[in-house]
C-alpha positions in Angstrom: 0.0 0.0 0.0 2.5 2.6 0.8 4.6 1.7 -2.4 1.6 2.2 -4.7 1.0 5.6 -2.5 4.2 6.8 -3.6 3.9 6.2 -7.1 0.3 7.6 -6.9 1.7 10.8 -5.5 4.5 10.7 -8.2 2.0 10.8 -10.9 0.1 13.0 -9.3 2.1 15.6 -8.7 3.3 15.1 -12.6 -0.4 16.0 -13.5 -0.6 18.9 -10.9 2.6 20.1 -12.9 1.5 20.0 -16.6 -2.0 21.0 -16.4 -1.2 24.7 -15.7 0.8 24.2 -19.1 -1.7 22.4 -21.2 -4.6 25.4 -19.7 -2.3 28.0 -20.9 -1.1 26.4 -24.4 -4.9 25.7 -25.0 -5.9 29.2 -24.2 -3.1 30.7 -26.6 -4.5 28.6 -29.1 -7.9 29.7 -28.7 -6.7 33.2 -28.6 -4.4 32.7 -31.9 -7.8 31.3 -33.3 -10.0 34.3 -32.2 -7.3 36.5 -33.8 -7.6 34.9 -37.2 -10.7 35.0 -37.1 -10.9 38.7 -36.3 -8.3 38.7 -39.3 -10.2 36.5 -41.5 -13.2 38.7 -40.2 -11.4 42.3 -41.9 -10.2 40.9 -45.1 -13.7 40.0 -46.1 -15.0 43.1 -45.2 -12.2 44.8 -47.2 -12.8 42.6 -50.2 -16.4 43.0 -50.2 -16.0 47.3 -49.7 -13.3 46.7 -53.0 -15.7 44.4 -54.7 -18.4 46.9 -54.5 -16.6 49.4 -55.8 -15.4 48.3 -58.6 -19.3 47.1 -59.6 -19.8 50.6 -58.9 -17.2 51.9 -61.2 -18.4 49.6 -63.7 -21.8 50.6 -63.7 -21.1 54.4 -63.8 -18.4 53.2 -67.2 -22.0 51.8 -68.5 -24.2 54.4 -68.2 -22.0 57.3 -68.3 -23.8 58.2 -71.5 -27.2 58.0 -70.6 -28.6 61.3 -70.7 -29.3 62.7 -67.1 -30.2 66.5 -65.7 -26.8 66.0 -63.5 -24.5 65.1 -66.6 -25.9 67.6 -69.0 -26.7 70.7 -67.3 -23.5 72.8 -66.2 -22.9 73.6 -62.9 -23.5 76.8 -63.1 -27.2 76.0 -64.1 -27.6 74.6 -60.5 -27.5 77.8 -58.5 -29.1 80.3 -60.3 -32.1 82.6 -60.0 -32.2 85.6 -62.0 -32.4 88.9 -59.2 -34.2 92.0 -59.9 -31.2 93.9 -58.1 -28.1 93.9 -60.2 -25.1 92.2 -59.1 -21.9 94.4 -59.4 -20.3 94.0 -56.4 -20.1 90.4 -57.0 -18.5 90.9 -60.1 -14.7 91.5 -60.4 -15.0 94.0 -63.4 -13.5 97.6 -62.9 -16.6 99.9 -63.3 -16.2 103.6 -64.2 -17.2 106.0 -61.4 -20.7 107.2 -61.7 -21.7 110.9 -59.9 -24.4 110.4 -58.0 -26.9 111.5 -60.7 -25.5 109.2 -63.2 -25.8 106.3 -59.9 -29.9 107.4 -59.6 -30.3 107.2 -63.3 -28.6 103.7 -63.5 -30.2 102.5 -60.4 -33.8 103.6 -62.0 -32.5 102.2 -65.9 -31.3 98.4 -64.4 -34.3 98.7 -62.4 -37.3 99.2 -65.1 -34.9 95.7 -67.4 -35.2 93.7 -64.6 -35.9 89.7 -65.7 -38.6 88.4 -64.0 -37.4 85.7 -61.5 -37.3 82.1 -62.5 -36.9 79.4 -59.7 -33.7 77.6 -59.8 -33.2 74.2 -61.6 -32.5 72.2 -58.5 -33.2 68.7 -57.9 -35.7 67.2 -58.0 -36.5 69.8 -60.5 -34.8 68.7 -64.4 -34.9 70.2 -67.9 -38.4 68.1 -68.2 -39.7 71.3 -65.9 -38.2 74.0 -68.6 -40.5 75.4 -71.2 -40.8 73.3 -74.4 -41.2 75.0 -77.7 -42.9 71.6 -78.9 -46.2 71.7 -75.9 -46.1 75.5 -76.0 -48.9 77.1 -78.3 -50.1 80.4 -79.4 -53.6 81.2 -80.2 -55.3 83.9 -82.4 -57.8 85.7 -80.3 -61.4 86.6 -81.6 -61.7 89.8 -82.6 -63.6 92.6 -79.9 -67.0 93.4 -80.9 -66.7 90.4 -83.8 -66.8 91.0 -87.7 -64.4 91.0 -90.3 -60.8 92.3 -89.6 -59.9 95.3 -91.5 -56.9 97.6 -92.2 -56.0 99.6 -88.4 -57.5 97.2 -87.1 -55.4 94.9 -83.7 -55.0 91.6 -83.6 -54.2 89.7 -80.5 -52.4 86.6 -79.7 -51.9 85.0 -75.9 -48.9 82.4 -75.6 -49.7 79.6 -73.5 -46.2 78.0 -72.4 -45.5 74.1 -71.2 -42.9 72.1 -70.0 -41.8 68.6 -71.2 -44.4 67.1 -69.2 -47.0 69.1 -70.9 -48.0 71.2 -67.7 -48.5 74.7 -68.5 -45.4 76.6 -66.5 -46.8 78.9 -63.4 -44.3 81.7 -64.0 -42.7 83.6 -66.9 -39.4 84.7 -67.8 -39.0 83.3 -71.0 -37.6 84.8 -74.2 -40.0 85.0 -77.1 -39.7 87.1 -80.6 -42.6 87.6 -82.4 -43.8 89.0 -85.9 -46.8 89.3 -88.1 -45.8 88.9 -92.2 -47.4 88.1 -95.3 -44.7 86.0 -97.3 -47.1 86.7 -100.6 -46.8 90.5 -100.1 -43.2 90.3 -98.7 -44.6 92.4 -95.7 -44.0 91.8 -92.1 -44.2 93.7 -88.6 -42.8 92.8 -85.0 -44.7 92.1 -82.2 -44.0 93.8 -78.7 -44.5 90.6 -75.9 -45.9 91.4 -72.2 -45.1 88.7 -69.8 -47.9 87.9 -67.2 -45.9 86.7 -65.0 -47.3 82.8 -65.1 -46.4 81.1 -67.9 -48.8 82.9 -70.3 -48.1 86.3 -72.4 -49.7 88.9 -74.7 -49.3 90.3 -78.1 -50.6 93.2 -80.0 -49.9 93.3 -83.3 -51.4 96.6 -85.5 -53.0 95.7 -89.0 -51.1 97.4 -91.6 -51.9 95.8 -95.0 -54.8 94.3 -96.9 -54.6 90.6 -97.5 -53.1 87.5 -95.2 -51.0 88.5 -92.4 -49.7 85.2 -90.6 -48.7 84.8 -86.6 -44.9 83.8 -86.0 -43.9 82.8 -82.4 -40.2 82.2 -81.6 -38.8 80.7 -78.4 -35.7 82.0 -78.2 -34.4 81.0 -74.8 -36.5 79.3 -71.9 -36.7 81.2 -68.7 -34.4 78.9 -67.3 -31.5 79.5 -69.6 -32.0 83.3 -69.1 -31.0 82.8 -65.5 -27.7 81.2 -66.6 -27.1 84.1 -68.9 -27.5 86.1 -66.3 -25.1 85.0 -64.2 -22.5 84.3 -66.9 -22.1 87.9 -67.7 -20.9 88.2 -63.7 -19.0 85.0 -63.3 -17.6 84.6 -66.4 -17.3 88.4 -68.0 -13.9 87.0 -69.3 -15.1 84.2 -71.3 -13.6 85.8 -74.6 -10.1 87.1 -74.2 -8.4 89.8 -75.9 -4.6 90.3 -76.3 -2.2 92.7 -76.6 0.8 92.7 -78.5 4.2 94.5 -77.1 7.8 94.9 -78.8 10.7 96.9 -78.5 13.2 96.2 -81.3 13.0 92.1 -81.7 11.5 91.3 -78.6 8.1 90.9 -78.5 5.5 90.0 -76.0 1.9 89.1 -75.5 -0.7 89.3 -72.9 -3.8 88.6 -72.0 -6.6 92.4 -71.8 -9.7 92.9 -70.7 -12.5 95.0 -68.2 -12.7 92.3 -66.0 -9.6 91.0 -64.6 -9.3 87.9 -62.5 -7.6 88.8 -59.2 -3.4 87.7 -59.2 -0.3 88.8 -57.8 0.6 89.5 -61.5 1.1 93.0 -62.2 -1.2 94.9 -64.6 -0.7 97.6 -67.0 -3.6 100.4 -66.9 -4.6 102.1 -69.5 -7.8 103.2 -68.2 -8.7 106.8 -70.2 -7.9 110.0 -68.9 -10.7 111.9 -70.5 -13.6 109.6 -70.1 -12.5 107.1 -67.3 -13.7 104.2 -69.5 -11.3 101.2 -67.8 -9.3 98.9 -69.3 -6.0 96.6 -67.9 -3.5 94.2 -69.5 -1.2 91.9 -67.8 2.2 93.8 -67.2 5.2 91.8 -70.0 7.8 90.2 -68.5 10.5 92.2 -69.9 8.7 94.8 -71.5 7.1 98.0 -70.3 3.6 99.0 -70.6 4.9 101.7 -72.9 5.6 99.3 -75.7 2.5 98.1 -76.1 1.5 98.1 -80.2 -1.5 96.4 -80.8 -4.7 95.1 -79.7 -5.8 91.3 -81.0 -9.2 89.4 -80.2 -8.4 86.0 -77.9 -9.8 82.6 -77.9 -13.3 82.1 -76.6 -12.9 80.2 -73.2 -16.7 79.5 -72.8 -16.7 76.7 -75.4 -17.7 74.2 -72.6 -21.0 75.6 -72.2 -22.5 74.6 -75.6 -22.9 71.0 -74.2 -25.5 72.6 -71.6 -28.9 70.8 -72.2 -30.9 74.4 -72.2 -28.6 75.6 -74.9 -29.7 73.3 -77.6 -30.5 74.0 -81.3 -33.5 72.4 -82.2 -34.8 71.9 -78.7 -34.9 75.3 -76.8 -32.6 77.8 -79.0 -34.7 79.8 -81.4 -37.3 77.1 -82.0 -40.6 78.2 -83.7 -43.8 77.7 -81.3 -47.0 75.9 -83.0 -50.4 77.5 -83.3 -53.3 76.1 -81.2 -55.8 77.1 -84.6 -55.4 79.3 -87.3 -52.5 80.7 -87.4 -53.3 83.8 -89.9 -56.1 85.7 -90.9 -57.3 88.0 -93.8 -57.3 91.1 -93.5 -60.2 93.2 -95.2 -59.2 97.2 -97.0 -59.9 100.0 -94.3 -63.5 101.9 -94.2 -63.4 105.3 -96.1 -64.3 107.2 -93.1 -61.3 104.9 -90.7 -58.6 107.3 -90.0 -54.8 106.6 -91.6 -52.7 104.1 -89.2 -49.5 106.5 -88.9 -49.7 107.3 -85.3 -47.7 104.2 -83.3 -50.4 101.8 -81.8 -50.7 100.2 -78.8 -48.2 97.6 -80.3 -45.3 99.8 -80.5 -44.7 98.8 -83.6 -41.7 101.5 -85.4 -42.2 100.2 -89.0 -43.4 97.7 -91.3 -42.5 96.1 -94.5 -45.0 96.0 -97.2 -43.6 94.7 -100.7 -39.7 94.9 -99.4 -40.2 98.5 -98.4 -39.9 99.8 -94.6 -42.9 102.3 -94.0 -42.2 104.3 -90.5 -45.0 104.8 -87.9 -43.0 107.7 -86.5 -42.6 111.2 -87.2 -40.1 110.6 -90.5 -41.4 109.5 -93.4 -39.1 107.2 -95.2 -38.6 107.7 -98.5 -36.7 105.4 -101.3 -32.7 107.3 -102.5 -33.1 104.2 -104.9 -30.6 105.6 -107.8 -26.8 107.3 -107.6 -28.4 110.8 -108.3 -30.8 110.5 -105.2 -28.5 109.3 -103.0 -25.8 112.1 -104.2 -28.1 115.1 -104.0 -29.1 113.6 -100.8 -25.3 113.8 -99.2 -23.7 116.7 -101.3 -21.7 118.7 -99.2 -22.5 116.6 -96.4 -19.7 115.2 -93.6 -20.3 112.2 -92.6 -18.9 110.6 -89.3 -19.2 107.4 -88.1 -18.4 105.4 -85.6 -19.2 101.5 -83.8 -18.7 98.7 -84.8 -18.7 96.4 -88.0 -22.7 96.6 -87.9 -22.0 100.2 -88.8 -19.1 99.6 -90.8 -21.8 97.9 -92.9 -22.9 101.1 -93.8 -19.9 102.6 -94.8 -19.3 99.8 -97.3 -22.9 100.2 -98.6 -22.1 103.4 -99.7 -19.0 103.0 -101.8 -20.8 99.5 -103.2 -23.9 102.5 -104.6 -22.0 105.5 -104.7 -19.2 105.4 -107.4 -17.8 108.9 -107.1 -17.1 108.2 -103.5 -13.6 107.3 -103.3 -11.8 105.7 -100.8 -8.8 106.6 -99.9 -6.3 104.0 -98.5 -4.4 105.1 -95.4 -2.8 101.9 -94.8 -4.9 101.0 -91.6 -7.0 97.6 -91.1 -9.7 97.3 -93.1 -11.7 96.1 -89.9 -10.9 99.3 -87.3 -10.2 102.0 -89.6 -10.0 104.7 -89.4 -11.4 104.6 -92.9 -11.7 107.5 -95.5 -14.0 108.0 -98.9 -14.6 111.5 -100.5 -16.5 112.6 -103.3 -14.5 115.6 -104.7 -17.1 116.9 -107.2 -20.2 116.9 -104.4 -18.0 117.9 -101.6 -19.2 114.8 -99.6 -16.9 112.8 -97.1 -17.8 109.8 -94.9 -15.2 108.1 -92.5 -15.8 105.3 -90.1 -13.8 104.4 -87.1 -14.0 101.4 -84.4 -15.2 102.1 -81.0 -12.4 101.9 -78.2 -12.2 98.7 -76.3 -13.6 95.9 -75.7 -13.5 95.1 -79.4 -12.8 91.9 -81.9 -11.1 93.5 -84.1 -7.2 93.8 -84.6 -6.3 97.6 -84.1 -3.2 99.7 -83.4 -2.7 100.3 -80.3 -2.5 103.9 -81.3 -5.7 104.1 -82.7 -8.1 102.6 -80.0 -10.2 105.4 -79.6 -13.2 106.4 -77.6 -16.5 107.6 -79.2 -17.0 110.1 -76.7 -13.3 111.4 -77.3 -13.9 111.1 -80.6 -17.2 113.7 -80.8 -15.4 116.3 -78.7 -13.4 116.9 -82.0 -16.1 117.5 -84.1 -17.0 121.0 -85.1 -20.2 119.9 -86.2 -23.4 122.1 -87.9 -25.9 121.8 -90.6 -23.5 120.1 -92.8 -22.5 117.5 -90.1 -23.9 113.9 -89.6 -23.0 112.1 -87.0 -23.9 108.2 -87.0 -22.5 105.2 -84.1 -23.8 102.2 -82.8 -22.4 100.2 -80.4 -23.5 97.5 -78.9 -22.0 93.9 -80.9 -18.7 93.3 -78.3 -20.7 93.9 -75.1 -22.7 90.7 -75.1 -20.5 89.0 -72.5 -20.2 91.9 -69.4 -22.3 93.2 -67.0 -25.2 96.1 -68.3 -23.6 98.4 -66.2 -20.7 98.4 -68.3 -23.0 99.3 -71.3 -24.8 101.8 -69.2 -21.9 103.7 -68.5 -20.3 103.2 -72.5 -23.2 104.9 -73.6 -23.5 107.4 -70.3 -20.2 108.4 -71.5 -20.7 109.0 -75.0 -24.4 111.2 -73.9 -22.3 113.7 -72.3 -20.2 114.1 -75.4 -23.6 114.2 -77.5 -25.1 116.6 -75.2 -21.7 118.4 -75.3 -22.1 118.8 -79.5 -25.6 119.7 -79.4 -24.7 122.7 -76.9 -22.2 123.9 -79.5 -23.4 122.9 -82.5 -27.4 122.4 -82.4 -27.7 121.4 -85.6 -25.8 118.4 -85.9 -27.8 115.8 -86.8 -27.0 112.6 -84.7 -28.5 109.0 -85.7 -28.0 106.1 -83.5 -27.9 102.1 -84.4 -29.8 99.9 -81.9 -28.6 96.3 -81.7 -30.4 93.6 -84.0 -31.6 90.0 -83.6 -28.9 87.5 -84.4 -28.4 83.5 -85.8 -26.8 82.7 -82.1 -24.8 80.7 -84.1 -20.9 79.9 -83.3 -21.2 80.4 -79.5 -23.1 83.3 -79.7 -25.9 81.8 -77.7 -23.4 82.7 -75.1 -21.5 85.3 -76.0 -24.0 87.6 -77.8 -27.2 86.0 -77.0 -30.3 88.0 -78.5 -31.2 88.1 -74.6 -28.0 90.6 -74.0 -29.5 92.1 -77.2 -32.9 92.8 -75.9 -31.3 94.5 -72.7 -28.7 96.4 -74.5 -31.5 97.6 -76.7 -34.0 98.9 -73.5 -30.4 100.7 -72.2 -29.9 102.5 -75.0 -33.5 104.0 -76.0 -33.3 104.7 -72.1 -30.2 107.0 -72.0 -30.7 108.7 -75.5 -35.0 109.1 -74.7 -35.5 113.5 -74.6 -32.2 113.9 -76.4 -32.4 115.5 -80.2 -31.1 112.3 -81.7 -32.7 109.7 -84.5 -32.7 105.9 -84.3 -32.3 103.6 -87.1 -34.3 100.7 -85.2 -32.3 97.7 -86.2 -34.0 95.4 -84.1 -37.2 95.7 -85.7 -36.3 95.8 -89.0 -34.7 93.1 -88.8 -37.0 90.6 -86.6 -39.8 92.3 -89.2 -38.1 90.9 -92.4 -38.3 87.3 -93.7 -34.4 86.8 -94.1 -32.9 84.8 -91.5 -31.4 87.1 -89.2 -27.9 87.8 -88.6 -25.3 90.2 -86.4 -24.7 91.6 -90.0 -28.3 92.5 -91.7 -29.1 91.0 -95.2 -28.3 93.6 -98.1 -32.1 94.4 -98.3 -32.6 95.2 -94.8 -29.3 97.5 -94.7 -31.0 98.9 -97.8 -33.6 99.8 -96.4 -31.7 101.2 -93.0 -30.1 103.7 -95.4 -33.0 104.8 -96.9 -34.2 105.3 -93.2 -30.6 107.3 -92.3 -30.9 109.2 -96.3 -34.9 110.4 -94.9 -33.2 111.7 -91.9 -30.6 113.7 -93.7 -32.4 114.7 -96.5 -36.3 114.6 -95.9 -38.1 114.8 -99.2 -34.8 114.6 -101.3 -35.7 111.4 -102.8 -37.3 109.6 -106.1 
């Protein structure tokens, strides 16, 4: 008994000694296990994040062409709502100092163009909630009072507008050009649109001739794009560049000019004007002073990008023709004996009309036809004729050495673009010159002749002999209005400045003119910019002793397509309008 209680205790304490030792071995397994598990645990989670990620990827490589509001519309779309209140001190454009008159007058001028407001194209609103050219409809109104439609008689039209979803739109906003015409009697008038303010609008059109006379409703931009105009011209007023050229001896360098420029730590040269405080910058060369600055170039457009924006398209929303709901023309009837002559402007606001090719005024001037050499001659003899603007004007220079063959021009070996340009008629005593407006411009000038229009005027004598003509209004699509505003604020003074001197100058201004918006100039010269440049213009100049040739109607009134540069009839028949003004009754 005592032997096996020794070998008992042997054992035992054997056992005593290694279970501690098999406990803790067993435990670091089980921990070794939990950690590879916890491991294991990880690297699946991992691989299933990287798995689902690269479906991800895969699916966005699939659809990535699939049409949606968040691909096509640019970002700037997102954010914007067109303000009644104009936005200059969010706009990094130098701005001309204003006296407080001029800042009252401004403030009263932005004020009476405001765009109505359009609410922003946020999610989960998309292009399907813009106005659609193809839903939208027009619809001829029955005549007050019923009976037959005759000659002085109105005619109105109400515009219903839809989106894609064909739900009429609850606010307004949108850009719409309209025109009554007869294609059969080549004859045509514009239309004057009031906005209601929800979705529908108003036109007025007067009855001028006997015979058809058919409705034409154009969308030109939906409400929604206008806002992104709007806030291009303040965000982006540098979207076209210009350039200017320096050399001294063989060096030569170029850099980049405008209004508006971006803030850097890169020195500028400032050639802002001395006499009219009109501003305008270029980078500072590297090498060379501002001094040796020679001449000025148009950039690249930098706004390309934008034409891939889904409220920008041809076809779709740009300058897309709107469908009648109905007949879309009527017959007009010869007027009643006793009915009083339609001369005085209407309701409508209509300037002019066409009838057979030739632009009849509603206003004051009769226009008469200068339609041979001897007409136009007798008209201009020993006239001086100065103008100024840009190549919409020019147009009119070159008309006049296409008709007139005893006006000569005279080469002095500047660009045929800028000017300044010369052509006299020796015999008649009759000179006409045309030079470019100062910057911003397109053109490629001389450095030493950018000139100011209202520096320009303060060198004219001027009297009865004396004809002053500008427009200006084609290289200021892609800045702010006030920029405009104070252009043409500057160029008043000097107006009012010859008048006081010489009151009988006779001073004829160019409004601006519909265009094709085509090659970018949805953007950079949209017929929206058009329109407001237009309402500036008759704002500044209205009381003043000065004539308009009113491009934008006789050219929206015509059946040619239009164009930034009128087709030969219409400038035909702008001349005979300027000729009437010079020469009233001095026709054949």
């Amino acid at each position: 008994m005592r032997r096996n209680s020794w070998k008992s205790q042997f054992f035992g304490q054997i056992l005593f000694d290694l279970i501690p030792q098999i406990q803790f071995q067993t435990t670091r397994g089980l921990g070794l296990l939990t950690m590879k598990l916890i491991h294991l645990k990880h690297a699946i989670t991992f691989l299933f994040l990287f798995l689902t990620m690269c479906v991800f990827i895969f699916i966005m490589r699939m659809t990535k062409n699939i049409p949606k509001v968040e691909d096509e519309v640019d970002p700037i779309t997102a954010t914007l709502q067109v303000s009644t209140h104009h936005q200059r001190n969010h706009s990094f454009c130098s701005f001309r100092h204003l006296s407080p008159e001029e800042a009252v007058e401004e403030n009263l001028i932005l004020n009476s163009i405001a765009w109505p407001e359009t609410p922003p194209l946020l999610p989960p609103r998309s292009i399907n909630d813009t106005s659609d050219p193809a839903h939208s409809s027009f619809i001829i109104l029955p005549k007050e009072g019923g009976g037959q439609r005759i000659v002085g008689d109105q005619l109105h039209v109400r515009i219903t507008m839809f989106d894609y979803h064909g739900r009429p739109k609850k606010y307004g906003g949108d850009v719409l050009l309209v025109r009554l015409h007869s294609p059969a009697l080549d004859a045509g008038v514009a239309g004057q649109v009031l906005d209601h303010l929800n979705g529908t609008y108003s036109v007025v059109f007067p009855l001028l001739w006997e015979g058809s006379a058919q409705v034409e409703v154009t969308l030109i931009h939906p409400s929604e794009a206008v806002a992104v105009l709007h806030r291009l011209i303040y965000d982006q007023p540098d979207q076209i560049a210009y350039n200017a050229l320096f050399r001294s001896g063989s060096v030569k360098e170029t850099t980049i000019c405008n209004i508006c420029m971006r803030p850097t730590q890169h020195p500028l040269c400032d050639y802002t004007d001395v006499r009219t405080g009109e501003p305008w910058f270029c980078y500072k060369p590297k090498t060379l002073s501002c001094d040796h600055r020679i001449t000025h170039t148009a950039g690249p457009i930098t706004g390309k990008g934008l034409r891939k924006n889904i409220l920008f398209q041809r076809g779709m929303n740009l300058k897309v023709f709107i469908g009648a709901s109905g007949p879309a023309q009527v017959t007009v009837l010869s007027k009643k004996e006793d009915q009083p002559e339609a001369r005085s402007r209407s309701v409508s606001e209509a300037a002019g009309y066409y009838y057979k090719g030739v632009w009849q005024s509603l206003r004051d001037t009769p226009v008469h036809q200068f339609n041979t050499k001897s007409a136009i001659t007798q008209c201009l003899r020993h006239k001086e004729i100065h103008m100024y603007g840009d190549s919409t004007v020019r147009q009119w220079f070159e008309y006049l050495l296409k008709v007139q063959p005893d006006l000569h021009q005279f080469d002095l070996h500047n660009l045929a673009q800028s000017g300044p340009l010369l052509a006299l008629d020796y015999k008649n005593n009759i000179k006409v010159t045309f030079r470019s407006h100062g910057p911003p411009i397109r053109f490629t000038v001389s450095s030493s002749e950018m000139r100011y229009i209202a520096n320009e005027l303060d060198g004219v004598a001027g009297g009865a002999n004396t004809v002053i003509i500008f427009g200006i209004w084609a290289h200021y699509g892609t800045f702010p209005v006030e920029i405009y505003f104070r252009r043409l604020m500057s160029i008043r003074k000097a107006v009012l400045r010859l008048l006081t001197r010489a009151p009988d100058t006779l001073i004829i201004i160019r409004t601006p003119n519909p265009k094709s918006l085509a090659r970018f100039e949805e953007f950079s010269a949209s017929d929206w910019y058009s329109i407001q440049q237009d309402k500036v213009l008759r704002a500044i100049f209205k009381g003043i002793n000065v004539h308009l040739v009113d491009a934008w109607e006789m050219t929206l009134a015509h059946w040619l397509p239009h164009n930034t540069h009128p087709e030969p009839p219409i400038v035909k028949n702008m001349m005979n309008v300027i000729l009437s003004y010079i020469c009233s009754g001095n026709s054949n």
